[in-house]
N, C-alpha and C positions, 0 to 999 in steps of 0.2 A: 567578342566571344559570346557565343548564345549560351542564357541560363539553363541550369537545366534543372529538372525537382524531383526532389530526396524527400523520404517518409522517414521522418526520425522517433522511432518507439521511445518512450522514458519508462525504465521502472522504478518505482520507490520500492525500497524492503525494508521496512521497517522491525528492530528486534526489539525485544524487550522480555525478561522473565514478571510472572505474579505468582505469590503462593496464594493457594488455594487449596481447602481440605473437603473433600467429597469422598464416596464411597468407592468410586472408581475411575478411573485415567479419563475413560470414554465422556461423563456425568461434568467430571472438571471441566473439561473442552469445552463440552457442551455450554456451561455455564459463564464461561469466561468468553466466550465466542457471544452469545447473548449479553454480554455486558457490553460489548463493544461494540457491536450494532445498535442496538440501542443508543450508548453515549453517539455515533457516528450519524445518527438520525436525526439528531437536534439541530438547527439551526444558529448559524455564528460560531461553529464551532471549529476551536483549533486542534487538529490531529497532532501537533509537535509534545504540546504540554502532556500526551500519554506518553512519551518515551524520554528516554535521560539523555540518550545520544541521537545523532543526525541521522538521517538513514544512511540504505548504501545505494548509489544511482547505478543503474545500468541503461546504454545505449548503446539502440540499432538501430543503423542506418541504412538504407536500401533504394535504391533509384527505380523511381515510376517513369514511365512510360508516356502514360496519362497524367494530366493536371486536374486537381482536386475538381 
C-alpha cells in the first residue's frame, strides 16, 4: 500500500479571564495583551502555568499532493 501525506494543522486556544481596571475596554486589552507578550518573550518559559484549564485542540487534516 503506497503512503501517502497529509498536513495536519493543530490549534491551541487557550482561555482564560484577568481583571483588570483601566479607563476603557480598548486601554485594558491593550495592556493585558502587552502583559503577555512580554511574559511570552522570555525564555524557558511555560505557556500552561498562565491558564488553570488545558486548552481546546482543534485539527485539520488535508492531503498534499506534494512532499514537504
Amino acid at each position: 500500500m503506497k503512503r501517502k501525506n497529509y498536513r495536519v494543522r493543530i490549534k491551541l486556544i487557550f482561555e482564560t479571564t484577568m481583571d483588570h481596571s483601566q479607563t476603557s475596554m480598548k486601554m485594558a486589552q491593550e495592556d493585558v495583551n502587552r502583559v503577555l507578550t512580554d511574559y511570552l518573550k522570555g525564555k524557558k518559559v511555560n505557556i500552561l502555568n498562565l491558564f488553570n484549564e488545558p486548552p481546546r485542540i482543534i485539527y485539520k487534516v488535508e492531503k498534499i499532493d506534494k512532499p514537504y
